[in-house]
N, C-alpha and C positions, 0 to 999 in steps of 0.2 A: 842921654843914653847912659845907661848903669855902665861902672866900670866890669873887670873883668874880677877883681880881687871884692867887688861888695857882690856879687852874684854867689860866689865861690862863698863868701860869707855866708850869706842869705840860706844856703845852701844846707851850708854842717849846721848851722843856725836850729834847722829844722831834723836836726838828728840822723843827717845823712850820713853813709859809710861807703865811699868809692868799693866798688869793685872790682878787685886786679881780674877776676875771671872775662870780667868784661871790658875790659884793655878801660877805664874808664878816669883818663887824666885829662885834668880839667885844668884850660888856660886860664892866666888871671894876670896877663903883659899884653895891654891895649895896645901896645906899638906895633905887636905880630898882630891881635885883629884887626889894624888896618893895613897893613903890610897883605892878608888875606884879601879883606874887601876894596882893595884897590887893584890888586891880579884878578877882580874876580869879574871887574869892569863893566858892576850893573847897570843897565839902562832903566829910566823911573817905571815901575808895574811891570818889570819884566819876573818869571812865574821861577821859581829857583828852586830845586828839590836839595835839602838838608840829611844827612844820613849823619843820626848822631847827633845830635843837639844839645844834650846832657842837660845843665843848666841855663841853657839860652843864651851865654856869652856871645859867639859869634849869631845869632839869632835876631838877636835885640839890635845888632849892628846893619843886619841884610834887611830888618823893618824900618828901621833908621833913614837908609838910604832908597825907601820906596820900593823895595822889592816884595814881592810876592809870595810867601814861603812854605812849600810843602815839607814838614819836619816828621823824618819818622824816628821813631825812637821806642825800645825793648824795654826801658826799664820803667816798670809801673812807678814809683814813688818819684822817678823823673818828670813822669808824666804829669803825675799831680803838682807839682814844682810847675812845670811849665804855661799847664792851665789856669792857675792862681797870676803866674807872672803874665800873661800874654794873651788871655783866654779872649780879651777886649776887642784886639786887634780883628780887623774882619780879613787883612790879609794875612794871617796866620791858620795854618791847618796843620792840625796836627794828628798822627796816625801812629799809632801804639800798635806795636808786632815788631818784628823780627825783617829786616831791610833785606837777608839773604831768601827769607820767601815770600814776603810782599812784593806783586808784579807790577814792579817800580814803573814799568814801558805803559803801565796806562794812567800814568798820574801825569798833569798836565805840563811840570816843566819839562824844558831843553837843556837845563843846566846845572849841574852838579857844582856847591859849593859847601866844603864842609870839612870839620875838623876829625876827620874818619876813627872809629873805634881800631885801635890796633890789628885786635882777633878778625878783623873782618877783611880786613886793605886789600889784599890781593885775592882774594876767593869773589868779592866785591868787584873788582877791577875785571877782575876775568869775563865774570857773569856780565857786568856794562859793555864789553868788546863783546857778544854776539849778539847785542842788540845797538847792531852797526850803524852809526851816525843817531842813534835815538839822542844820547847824549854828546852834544857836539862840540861843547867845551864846558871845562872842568875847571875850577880852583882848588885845589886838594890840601892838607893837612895830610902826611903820611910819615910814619918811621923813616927817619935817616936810611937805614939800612935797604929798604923798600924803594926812596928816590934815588939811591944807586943804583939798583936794580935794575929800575926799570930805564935809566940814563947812559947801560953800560955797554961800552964799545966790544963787538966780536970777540971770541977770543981771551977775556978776561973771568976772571972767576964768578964775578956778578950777574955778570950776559947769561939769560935764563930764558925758559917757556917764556912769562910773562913779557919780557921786552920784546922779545922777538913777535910775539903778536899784536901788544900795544903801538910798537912804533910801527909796524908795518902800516897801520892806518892813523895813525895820530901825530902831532909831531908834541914831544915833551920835552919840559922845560924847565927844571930846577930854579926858583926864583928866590928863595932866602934858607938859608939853614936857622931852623932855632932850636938854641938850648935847651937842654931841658929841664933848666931851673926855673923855663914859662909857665910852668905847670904843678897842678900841686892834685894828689901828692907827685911826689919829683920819680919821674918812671926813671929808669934806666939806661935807656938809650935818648939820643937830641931828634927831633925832629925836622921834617923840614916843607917848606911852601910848594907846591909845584902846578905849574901849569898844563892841560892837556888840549890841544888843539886837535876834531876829526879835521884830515886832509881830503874827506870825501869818497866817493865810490869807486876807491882806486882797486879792489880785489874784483868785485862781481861774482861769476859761479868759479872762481878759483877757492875764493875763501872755505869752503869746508872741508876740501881736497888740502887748502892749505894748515889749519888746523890739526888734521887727521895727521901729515906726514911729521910737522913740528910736536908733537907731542908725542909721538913715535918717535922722533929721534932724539929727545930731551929723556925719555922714559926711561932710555941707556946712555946717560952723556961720556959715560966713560969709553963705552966700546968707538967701531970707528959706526961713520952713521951707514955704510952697508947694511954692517952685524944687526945696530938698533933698530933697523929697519924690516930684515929678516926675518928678529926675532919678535917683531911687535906684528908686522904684517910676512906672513911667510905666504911661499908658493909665488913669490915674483921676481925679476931678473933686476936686481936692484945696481948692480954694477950697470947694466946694460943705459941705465932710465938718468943716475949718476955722470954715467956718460955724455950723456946726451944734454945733460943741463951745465955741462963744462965742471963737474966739481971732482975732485981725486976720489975715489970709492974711500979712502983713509982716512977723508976729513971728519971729523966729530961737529956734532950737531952743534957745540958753542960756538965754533969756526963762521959757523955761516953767517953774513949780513941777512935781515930781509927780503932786500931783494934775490940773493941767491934761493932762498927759500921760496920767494914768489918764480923764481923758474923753475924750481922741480918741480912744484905745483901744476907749473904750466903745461914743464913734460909730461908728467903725470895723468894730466885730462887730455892732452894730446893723445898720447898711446891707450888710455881708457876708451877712445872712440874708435878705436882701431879693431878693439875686441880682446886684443892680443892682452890687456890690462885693464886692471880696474881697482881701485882704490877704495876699500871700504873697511870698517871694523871689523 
């Protein structure tokens, strides 16, 4: 198996020029790619979807280990790199376009493992949580910044849209932090390992009721989530519905756990069947 530092080689070798526009930092510390493919706990021919692949560093390792690998990847002279490196392999497929409008849900893996493009991570993330449970566990590569994020307890500056909807179905896991003198050129921020596990079809016809009021009330995090509520969906008795789900009408939308947000949801399509409400854009 190529190291990570003669791939990286190989690479500029051929007159390559990273792209900051394309978050495009390339590992070259074999210790983090197996610290990856060991969280990523593949089974032999199991079908693994790659987002990002750059130079096939962690690539070459998920072939390595009998995996099956669907690699999509933007950047044409990447591409050419990777067909030269891997073209051989019959379990390699590789797929040149843009992973934010390639419709990921009909490519045959269940499993996302992958060193993620920065620019992408959480627009990425977002767009995998509504296609609920397609992807059921994850190995990820993400910004330091990002695995906080998405790890941060109520309440806290970090606690965002994004957690509040990944974890309400996932359970995550922050597995290694790595520096980010893993990487070359050396980005700015450290990175770090993380796991995502689905918990399963724990929303049902709550989730897009639930979606609609979280992002409603994250839209105003400052105001209380009455206000953000009123002023994203108006013409409804939002103290009254607040009520009813146990929450203060003063609390703000970062206050909430999950599951508080899985009850106003509830209230929410409770009192929608009533007539008296209904929850839409």
């Amino acid at each position: 198996m190529e190291s990570c530092v003669s791939l990286y080689r190989m690479l500029r070798e051929k007159g390559f020029r990273p792209s900051k526009k394309l978050g495009q930092n390339f590992l070259v510390d074999d210790n983090i790619r197996e610290i990856i493919l060991e969280a990523s706990r593949l089974a032999p021919g199991e079908k693994i979807l790659e987002v990002g692949p750059g130079n096939g560093a962690l690539t070459v390792g998920l072939l390595t280990r009998g995996a099956e690998v669907w690699a999509v990847e933007k950047d044409t002279q990447l591409c050419r790199f990777l067909r030269e490196l891997l073209g051989n392999h019959s379990t390699f497929h590789l797929i040149e376009g843009d992973a934010m409008k390639i419709p990921l849900e009909n490519l045959p893996p269940e499993k996302l493992v992958a060193n993620l493009p920065y620019n992408i991570t959480s627009p990425l993330l977002y767009r995998l949580w509504e296609k609920e449970g397609r992807y059921q566990k994850m190995a990820i590569m993400v910004q330091w910044e990002v695995a906080q994020r998405l790890t941060a307890p109520p309440g806290t500056k970090d606690y965002s849209l994004l957690t509040v909807l990944l974890t309400s179905t996932h359970e995550v896991k922050v597995v290694h932090r790595v520096s980010r003198h893993c990487f070359r050129p050396v980005p700015e921020v450290d990175s770090a390992i993380v796991k995502i596990q689905w918990r399963g079809p724990v929303m049902g016809p709550l989730k897009e009721t639930y979606k609609i009021l979280a992002e409603a009330g994250f839209q105003h995090r400052r105001k209380t989530l009455a206000n953000s509520l009123k002023k994203a969906i108006p013409g409804k008795d939002w103290e009254e519905l607040l009520e009813k789900a146990g929450i203060p009408p003063k609390a703000r939308a970062q206050e909430l756990s999950p599951e508080e947000w899985i009850t106003l949801a509830r209230e929410a399509n409770s009192l929608a069947r009533s007539s008296r409400f209904k929850v839409q854009r």
